[in-house]
KOLSEKE-936693 format. One record per residue: residue in one letter; x, y, z of N, C-alpha, C in turn. Coordinates in steps of 0.02 Angstrom, whole numbers, padded with zeros to 5 digits, always signed. Example, Ala and Ser with C-alpha at 12.3 -4.5 7.8 and 13.67 -1.06 7.14 Angstrom:
2
A+00660-00284+00390+00615-00225+00390+00660-00165+00390
S+00642-00112+00354+00684-00053+00357+00645+00002+00394
end
This chain:
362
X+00424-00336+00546+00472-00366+00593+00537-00327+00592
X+00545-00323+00529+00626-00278+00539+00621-00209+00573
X+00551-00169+00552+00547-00105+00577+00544-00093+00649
X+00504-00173+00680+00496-00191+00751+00574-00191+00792
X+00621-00189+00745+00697-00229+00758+00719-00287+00758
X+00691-00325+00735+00710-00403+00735+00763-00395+00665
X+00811-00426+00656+00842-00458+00599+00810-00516+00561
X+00801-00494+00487+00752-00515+00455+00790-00583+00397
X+00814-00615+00391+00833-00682+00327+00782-00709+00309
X+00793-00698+00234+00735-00755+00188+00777-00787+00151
X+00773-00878+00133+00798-00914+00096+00753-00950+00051
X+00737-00928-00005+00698-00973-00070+00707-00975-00132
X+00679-01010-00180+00696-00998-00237+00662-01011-00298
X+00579-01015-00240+00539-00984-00333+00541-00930-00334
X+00546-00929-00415+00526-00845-00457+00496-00809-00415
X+00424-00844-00410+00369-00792-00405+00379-00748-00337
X+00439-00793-00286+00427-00737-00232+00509-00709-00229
X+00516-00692-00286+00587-00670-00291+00586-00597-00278
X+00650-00570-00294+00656-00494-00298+00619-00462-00356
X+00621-00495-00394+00590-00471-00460+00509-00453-00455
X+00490-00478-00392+00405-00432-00352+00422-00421-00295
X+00477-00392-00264+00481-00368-00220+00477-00400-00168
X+00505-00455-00157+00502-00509-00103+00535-00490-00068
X+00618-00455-00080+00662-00466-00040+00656-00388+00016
X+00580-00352+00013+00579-00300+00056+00565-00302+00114
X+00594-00274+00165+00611-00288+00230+00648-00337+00268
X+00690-00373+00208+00729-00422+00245+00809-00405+00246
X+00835-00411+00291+00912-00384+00289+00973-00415+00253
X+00947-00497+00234+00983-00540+00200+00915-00586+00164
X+00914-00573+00097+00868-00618+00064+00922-00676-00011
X+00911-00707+00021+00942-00751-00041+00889-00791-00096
X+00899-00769-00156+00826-00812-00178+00856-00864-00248
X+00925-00853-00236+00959-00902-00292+00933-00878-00399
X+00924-00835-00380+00896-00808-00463+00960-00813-00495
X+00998-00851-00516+01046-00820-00552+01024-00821-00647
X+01057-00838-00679+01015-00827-00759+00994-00889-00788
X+01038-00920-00759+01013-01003-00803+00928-01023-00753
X+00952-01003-00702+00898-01012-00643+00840-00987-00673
X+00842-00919-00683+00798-00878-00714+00751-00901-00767
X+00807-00897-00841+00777-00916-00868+00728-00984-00884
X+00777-01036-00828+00711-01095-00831+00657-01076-00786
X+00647-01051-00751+00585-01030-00720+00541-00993-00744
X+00581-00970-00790+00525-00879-00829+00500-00941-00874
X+00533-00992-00930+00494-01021-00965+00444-01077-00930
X+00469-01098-00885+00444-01175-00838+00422-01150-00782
X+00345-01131-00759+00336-01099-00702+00311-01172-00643
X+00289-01218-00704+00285-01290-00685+00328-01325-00647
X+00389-01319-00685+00445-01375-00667+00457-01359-00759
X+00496-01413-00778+00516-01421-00843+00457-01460-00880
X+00435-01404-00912+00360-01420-00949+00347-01353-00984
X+00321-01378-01048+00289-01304-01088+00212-01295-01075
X+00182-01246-01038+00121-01237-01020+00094-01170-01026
X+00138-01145-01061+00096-01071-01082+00077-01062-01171
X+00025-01042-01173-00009-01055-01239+00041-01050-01308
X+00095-01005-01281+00119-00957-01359+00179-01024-01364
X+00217-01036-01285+00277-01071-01311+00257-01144-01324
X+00178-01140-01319+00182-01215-01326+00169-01232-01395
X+00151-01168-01432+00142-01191-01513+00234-01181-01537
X+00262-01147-01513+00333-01149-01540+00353-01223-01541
X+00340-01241-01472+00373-01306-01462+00361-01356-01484
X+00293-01352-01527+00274-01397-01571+00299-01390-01618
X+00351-01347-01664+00393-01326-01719+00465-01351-01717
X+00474-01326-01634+00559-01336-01644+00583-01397-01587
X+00544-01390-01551+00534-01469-01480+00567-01429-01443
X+00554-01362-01416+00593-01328-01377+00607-01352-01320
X+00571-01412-01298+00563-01402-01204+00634-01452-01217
X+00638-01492-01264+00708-01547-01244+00771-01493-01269
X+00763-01451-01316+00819-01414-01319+00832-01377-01266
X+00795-01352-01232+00805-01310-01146+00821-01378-01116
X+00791-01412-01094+00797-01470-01061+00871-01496-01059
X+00916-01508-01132+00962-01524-01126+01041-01473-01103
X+01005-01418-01122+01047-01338-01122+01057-01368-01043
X+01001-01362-00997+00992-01333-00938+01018-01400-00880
X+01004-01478-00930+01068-01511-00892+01132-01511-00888
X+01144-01503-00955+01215-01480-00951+01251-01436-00919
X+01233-01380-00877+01242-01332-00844+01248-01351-00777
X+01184-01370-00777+01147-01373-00683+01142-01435-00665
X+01160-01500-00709+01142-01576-00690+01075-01590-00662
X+01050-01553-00698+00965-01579-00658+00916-01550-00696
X+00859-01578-00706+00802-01517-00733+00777-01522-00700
X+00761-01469-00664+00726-01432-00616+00748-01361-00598
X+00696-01331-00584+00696-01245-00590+00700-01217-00506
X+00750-01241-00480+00747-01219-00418+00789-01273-00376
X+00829-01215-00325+00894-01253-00265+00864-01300-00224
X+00905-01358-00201+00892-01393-00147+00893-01394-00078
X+00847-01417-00064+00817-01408-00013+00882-01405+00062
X+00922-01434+00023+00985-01427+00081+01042-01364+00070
X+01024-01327+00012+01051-01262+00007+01000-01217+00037
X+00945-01224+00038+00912-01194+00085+00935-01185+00167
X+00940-01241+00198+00948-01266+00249+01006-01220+00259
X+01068-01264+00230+01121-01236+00257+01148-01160+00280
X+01120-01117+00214+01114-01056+00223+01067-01007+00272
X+01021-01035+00281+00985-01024+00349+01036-01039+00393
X+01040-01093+00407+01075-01111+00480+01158-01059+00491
X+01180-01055+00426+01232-01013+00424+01216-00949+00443
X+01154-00923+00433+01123-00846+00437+01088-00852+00531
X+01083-00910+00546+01055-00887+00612+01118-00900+00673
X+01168-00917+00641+01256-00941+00674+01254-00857+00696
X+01240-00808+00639+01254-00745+00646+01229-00681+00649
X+01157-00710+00665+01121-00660+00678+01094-00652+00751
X+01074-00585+00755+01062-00554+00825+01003-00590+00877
X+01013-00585+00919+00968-00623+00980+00889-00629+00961
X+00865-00566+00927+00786-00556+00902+00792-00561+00824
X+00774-00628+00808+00796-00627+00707+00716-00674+00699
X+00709-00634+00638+00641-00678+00594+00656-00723+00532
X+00664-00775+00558+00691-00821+00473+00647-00864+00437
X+00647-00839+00383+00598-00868+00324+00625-00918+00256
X+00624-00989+00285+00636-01030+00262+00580-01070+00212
X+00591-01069+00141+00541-01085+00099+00561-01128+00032
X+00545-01199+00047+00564-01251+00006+00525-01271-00060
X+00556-01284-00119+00542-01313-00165+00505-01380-00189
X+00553-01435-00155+00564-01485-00148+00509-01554-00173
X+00450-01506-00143+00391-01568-00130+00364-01532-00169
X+00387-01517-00259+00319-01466-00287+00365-01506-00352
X+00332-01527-00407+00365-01542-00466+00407-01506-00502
X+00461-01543-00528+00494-01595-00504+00537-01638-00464
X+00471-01679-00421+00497-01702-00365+00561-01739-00385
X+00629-01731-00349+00686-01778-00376+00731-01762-00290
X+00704-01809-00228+00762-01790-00175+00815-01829-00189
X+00861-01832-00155+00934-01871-00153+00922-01945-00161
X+00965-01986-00194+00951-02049-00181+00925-02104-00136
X+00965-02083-00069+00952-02121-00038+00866-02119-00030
X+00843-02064-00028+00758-02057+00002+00733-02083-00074
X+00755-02098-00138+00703-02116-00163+00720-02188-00185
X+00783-02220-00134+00797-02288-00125+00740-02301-00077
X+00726-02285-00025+00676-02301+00034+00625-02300-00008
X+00586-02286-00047+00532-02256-00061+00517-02284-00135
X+00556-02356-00151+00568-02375-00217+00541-02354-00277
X+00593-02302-00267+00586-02261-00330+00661-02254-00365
X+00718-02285-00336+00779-02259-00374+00799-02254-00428
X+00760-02320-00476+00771-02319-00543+00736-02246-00573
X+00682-02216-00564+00660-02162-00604+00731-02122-00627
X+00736-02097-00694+00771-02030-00692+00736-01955-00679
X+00778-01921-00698+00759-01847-00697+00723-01849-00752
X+00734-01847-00812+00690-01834-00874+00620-01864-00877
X+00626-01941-00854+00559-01974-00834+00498-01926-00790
X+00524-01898-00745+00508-01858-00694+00479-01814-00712
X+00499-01781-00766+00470-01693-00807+00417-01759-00849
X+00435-01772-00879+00396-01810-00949+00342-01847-00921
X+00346-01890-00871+00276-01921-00829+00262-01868-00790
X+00269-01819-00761+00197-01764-00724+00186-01719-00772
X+00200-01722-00835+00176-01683-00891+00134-01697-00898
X+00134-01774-00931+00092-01804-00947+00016-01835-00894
X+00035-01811-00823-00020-01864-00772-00059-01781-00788
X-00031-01726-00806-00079-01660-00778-00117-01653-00857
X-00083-01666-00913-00125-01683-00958-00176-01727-00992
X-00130-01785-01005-00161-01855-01006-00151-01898-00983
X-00176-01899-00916-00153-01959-00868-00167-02026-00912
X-00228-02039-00927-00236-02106-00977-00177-02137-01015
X-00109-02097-01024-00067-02119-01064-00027-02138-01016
X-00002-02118-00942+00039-02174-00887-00001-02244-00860
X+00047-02270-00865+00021-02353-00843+00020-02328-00750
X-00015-02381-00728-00026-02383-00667+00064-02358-00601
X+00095-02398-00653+00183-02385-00596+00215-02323-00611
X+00169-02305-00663+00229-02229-00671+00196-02183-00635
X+00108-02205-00613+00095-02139-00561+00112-02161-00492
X+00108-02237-00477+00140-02242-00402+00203-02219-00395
X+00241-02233-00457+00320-02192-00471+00347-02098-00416
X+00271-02091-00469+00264-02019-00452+00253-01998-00367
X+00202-02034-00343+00168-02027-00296+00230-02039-00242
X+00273-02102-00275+00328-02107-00211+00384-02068-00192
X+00377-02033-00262+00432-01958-00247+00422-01916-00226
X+00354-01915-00250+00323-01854-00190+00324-01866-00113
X+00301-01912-00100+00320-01946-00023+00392-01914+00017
X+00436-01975-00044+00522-01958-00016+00524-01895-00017
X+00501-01845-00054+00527-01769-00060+00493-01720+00007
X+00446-01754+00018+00417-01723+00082+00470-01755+00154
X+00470-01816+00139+00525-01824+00178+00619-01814+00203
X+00632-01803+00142+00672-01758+00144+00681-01709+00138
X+00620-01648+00153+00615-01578+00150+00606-01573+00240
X+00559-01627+00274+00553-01632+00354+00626-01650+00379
X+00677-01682+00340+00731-01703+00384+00765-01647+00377
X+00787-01579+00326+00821-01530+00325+00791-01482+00375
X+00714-01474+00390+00674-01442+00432+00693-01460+00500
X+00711-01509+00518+00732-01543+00569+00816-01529+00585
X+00858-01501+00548+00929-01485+00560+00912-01416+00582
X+00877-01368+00560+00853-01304+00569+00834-01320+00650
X+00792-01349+00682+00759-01353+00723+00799-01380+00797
X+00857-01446+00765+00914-01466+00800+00979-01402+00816
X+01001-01372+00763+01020-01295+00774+01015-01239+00830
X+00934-01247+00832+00920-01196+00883+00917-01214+00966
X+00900-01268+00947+00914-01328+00999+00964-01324+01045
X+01030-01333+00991+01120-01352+00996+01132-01274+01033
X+01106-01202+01000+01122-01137+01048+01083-01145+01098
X+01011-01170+01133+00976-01163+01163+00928-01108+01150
X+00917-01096+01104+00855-01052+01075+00804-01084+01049
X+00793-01128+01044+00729-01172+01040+00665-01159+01069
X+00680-01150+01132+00621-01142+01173+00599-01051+01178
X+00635-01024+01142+00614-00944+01133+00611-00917+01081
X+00585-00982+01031+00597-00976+00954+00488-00982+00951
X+00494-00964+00910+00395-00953+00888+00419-00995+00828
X+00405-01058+00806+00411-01091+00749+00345-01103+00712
X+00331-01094+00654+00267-01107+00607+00303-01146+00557
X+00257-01181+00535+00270-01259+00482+00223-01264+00459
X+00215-01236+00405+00164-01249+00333+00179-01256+00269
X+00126-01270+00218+00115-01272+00138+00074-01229+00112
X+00094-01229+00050+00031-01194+00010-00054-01218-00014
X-00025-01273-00023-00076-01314-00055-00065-01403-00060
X-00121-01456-00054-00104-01512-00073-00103-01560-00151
X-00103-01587-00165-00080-01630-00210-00128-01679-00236
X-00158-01688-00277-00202-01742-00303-00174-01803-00343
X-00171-01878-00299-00171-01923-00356-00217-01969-00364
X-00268-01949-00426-00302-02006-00417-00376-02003-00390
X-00378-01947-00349-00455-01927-00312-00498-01874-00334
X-00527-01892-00341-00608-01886-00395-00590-01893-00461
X-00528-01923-00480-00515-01919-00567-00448-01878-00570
X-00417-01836-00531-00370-01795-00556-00313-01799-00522
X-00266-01770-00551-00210-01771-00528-00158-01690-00541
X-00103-01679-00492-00084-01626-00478-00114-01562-00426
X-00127-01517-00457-00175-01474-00407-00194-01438-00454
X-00258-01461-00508-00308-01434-00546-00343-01366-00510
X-00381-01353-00543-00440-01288-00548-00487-01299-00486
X-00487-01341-00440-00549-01359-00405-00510-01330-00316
X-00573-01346-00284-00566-01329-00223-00568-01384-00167
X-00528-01446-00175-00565-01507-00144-00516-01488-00066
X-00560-01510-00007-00500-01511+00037-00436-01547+00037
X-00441-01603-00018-00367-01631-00011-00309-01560-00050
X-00344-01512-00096-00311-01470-00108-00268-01420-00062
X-00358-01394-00022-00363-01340+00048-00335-01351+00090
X-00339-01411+00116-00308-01418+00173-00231-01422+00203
X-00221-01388+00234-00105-01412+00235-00108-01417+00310
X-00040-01431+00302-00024-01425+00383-00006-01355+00425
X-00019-01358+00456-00011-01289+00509+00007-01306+00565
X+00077-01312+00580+00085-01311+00635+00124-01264+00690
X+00115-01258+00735+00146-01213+00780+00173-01235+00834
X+00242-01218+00851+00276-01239+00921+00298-01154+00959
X+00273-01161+01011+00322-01108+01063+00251-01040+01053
X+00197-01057+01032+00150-00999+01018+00128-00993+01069
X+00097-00928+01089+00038-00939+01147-00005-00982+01174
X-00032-00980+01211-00048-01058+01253-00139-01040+01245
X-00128-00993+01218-00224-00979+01190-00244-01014+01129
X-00167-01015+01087-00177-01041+01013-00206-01114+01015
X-00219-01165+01090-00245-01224+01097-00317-01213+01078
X-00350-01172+01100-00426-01158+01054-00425-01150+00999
X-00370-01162+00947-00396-01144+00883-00373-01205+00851
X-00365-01268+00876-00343-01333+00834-00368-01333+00790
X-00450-01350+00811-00509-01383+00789-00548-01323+00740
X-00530-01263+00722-00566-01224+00700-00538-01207+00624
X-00556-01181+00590-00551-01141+00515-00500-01095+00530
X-00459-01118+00504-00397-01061+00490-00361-01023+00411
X-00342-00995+00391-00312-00982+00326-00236-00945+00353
X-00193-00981+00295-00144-00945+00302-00114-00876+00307
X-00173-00845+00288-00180-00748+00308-00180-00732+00367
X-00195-00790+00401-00208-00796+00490-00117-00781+00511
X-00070-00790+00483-00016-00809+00509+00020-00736+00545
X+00014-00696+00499+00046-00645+00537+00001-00625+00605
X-00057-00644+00629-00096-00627+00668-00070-00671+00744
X-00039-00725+00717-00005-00761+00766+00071-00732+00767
X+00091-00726+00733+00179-00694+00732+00177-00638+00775
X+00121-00578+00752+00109-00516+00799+00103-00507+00869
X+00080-00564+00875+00042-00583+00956+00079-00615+00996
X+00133-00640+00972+00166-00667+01002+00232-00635+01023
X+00262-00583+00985+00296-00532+00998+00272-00470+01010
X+00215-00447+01002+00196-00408+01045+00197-00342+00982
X+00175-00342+00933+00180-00289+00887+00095-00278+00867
X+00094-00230+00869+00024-00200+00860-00012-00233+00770
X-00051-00244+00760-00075-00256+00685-00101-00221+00665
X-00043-00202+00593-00082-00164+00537-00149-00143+00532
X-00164-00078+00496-00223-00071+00486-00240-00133+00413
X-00185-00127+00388-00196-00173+00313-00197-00246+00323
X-00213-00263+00395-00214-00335+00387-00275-00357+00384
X-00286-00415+00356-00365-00449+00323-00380-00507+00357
X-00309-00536+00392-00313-00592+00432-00366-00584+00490
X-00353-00645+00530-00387-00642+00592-00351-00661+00647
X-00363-00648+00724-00310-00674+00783-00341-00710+00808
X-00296-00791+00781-00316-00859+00826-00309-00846+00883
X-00360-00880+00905-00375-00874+00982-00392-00820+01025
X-00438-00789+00982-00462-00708+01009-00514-00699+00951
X-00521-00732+00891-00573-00717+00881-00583-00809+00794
X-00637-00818+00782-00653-00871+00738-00668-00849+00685
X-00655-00889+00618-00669-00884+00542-00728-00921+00565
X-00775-00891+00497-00822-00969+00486-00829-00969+00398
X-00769-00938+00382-00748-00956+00326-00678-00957+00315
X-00663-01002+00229-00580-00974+00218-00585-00954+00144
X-00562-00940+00090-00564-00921+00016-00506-00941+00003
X-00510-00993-00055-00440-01007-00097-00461-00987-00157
X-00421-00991-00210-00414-00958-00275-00369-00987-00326
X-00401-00984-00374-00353-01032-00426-00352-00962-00493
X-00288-00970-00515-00314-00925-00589-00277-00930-00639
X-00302-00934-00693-00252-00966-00756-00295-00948-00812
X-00240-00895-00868-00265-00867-00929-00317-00817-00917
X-00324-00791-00870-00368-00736-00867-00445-00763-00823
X-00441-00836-00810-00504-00844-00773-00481-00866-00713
X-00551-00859-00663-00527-00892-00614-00587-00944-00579
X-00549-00960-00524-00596-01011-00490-00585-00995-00416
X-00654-00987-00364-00647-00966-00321-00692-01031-00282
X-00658-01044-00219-00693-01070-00168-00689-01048-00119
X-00752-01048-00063-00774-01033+00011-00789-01096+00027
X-00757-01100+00086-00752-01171+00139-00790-01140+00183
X-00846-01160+00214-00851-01152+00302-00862-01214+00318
X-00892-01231+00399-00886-01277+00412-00916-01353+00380
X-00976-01315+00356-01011-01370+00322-01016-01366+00228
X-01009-01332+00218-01026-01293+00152-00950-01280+00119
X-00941-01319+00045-00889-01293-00005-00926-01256-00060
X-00919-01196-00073-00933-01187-00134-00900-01133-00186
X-00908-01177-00250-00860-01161-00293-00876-01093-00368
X-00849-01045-00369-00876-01004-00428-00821-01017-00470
X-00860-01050-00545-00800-01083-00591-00810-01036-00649
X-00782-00999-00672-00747-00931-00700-00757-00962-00796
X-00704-01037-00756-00664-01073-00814-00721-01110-00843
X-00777-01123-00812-00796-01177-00853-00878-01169-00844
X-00888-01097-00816-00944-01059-00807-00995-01094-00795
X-00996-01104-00718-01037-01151-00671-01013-01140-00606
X-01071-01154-00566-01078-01157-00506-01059-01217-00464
X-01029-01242-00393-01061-01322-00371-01041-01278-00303
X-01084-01329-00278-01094-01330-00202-01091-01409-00180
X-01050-01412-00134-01030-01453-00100-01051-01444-00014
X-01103-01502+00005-01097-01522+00091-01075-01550+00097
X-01005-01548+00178-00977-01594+00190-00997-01606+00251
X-01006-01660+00269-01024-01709+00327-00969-01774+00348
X-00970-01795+00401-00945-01835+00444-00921-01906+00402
X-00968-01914+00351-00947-01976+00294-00908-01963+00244
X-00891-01886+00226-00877-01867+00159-00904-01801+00144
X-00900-01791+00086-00904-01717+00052-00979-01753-00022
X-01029-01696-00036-01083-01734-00051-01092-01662-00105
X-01103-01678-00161-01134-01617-00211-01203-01608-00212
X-01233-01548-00219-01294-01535-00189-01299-01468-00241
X-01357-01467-00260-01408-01429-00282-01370-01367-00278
X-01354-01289-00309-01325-01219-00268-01366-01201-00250
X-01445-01207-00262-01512-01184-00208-01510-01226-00156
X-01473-01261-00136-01486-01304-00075-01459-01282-00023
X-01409-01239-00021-01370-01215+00029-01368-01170+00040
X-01320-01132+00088-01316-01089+00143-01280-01000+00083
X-01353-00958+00089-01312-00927+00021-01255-00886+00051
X-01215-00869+00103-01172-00839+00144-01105-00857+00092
X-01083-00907+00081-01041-00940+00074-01044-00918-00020
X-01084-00919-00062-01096-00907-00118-01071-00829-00123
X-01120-00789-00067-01126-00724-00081-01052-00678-00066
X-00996-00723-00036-00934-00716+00001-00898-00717-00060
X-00917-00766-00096-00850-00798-00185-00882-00739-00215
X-00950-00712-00237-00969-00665-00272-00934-00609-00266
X-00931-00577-00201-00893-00516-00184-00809-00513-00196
X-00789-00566-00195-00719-00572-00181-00699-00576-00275
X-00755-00623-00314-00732-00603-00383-00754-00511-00405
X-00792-00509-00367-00757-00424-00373-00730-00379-00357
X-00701-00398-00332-00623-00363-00295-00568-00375-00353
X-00580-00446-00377-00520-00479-00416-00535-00437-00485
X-00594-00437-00504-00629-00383-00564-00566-00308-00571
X-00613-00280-00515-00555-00220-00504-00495-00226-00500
X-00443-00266-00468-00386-00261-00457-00337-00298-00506
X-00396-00332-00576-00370-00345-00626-00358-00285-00696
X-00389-00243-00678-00430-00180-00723-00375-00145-00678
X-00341-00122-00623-00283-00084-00603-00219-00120-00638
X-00207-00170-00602-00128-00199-00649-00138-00209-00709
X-00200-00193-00764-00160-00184-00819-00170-00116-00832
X-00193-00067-00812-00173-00015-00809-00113+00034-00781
X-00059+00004-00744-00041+00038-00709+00032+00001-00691
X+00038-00067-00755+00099-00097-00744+00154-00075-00801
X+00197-00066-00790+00255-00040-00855+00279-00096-00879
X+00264-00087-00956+00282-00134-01014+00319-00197-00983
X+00385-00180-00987+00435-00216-00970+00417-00287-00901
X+00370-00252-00840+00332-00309-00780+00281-00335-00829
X+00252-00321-00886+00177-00329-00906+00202-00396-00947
X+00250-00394-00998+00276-00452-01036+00318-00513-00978
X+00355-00486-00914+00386-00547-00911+00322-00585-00845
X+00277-00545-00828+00196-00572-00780+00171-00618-00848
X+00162-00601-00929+00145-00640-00978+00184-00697-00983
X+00256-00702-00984+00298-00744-00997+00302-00796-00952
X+00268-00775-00889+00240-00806-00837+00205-00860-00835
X+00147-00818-00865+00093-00871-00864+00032-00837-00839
X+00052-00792-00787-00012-00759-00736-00039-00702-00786
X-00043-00674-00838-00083-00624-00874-00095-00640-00947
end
């Protein structure tokens, strides 16, 4: 986009898509809020405020590190949580599009609705949740992703209702962005996309958070599009993946696509698959969705399932029972991941290799 000439702003503030991997390339103003206190709770807490990497979690059984960070990091920042709000987001966008040029690409990317959920009062007055604190907040989704058996029934509706309010007050800052463009009259010559990464489990099939599995309440997000081409109406109802996106951004401004793109162009041509991916400690977990057929290659727990879904539900089935397309798709793709795990550790310098460990991801 920038090379196209558009003026490029990005506003976010997890780690992982920071400068520190090269996020902020091709954008003319990237703000990603890293500063050190920021930092360092994120390099230890890729969670939220929680110890979940193998090495610091035996420390923390020695010295109780997570409340000694925990308390360091309120005292500083009044909050535990590893990342800006959702209305410093906002604002700075809207400040960046006050002043940017007639053709601008802005990449607005919220925290908010990912643990720990904590919006402003008032939304988690609506949503009776006000009594929770912050510390409750780290300490009960620690505990629902470990041992849920140890929250009573109100501390996961607790949970569940913050998650709610936090989605809702991540749509009402989305909505000042949107009133903005409105207020100049650029609204209607604006290409807007509205999505997630992933969904949220409470409670369905047994789990909670967003475990190792591939369920559609995981897969599935919202996708939505305003001001796109009027072809993109054939692709409501169809299989999409978020790799699809630049295929709609391109098309709509009129820029030719990469040879390096993997996506596909809604409304000019159909998936009849999508691949998500889970990976943690060196294994992974791969699922292929098509229309009828989930199936899962489990890395972690070295097994197969296959899932049909039908019109009543989603149904486990035999892996000889189904469609081997969909099997033979996760096979290939864990070998890609084979190789391109066997390059980055060959070919990363010390210094990226320990803080990708400190991570969590190697």
């Amino acid at each position: 986009m920038q090379k196209a000439g558009f003026q490029t702003g990005g506003f976010q503030s997890n780690p992982f898509l920071s400068h520190h991997f090269n996020y902020d390339v091709g954008f003319d103003t990237f703000e990603d809020y890293q500063n050190p206190l920021m930092g360092i709770a994120t390099k230890i807490f890729p969670r939220g405020i929680e110890v979940n990497h193998p090495k610091l979690r035996r420390i923390d059984e020695k010295i109780n590190l997570t409340k000694r960070i925990k308390d360091v990091y309120q005292l500083f920042r009044g909050k535990p949580r590893p990342y800006v709000g959702a209305d410093v987001i906002t604002d700075d966008c809207i400040d960046w599009i006050d002043d940017a040029d007639s053709n601008f690409f802005a990449w607005a990317h919220y925290m908010d609705v990912h643990h720990p959920c904590f919006p402003p009062v008032e939304y988690r007055k609506e949503f009776d949740a006000a009594d929770v604190t912050q510390e409750e907040v780290s300490e009960w989704y620690s505990a629902l992703i470990r041992s849920p058996d140890t929250l009573n029934s109100e501390e996961i509706n607790d949970l569940e209702s913050l998650y709610c309010a936090a989605i809702k007050y991540t749509d009402h800052q989305i909505e000042r962005i949107l009133r903005k463009l409105k207020e100049e009259g650029e609204f209607e010559d604006t290409l807007i996309i509205y999505t997630s990464d992933h969904g949220e489990l409470f409670g369905d099939y047994g789990l909670y958070g967003k475990p190792e599995r591939m369920y559609d309440e995981l897969l599935q997000v919202p996708y939505i599009v305003t001001n796109g081409p009027e072809y993109l109406e054939s692709s409501k109802d169809e299989l999409l993946s978020l790799m699809d996106t630049m295929g709609i951004i391109f098309d709509a401004v009129g820029i030719d696509l990469p040879d390096s793109y993997e996506g596909i162009r809604p409304g000019h041509e159909q998936r009849d698959h999508i691949v998500g991916e889970h990976h943690a400690e060196g294994e992974t977990v791969i699922g292929v969705r098509s229309e009828k057929w989930l199936f899962e290659l489990d890395e972690m727990r070295d097994t197969k399932r296959l899932f049909e879904i039908t019109d009543k539900g989603i149904d486990e089935r035999s892996v000889n029972q189904g469609d081997d397309y969909v099997q033979s798709v996760a096979e290939k793709r864990l070998s890609e991941l084979d190789i391109e795990t066997e390059l980055l550790e060959e070919d990363l310098e010390e210094d990226v290799e320990d803080r990708l460990e400190d991570l969590g991801y190697i």
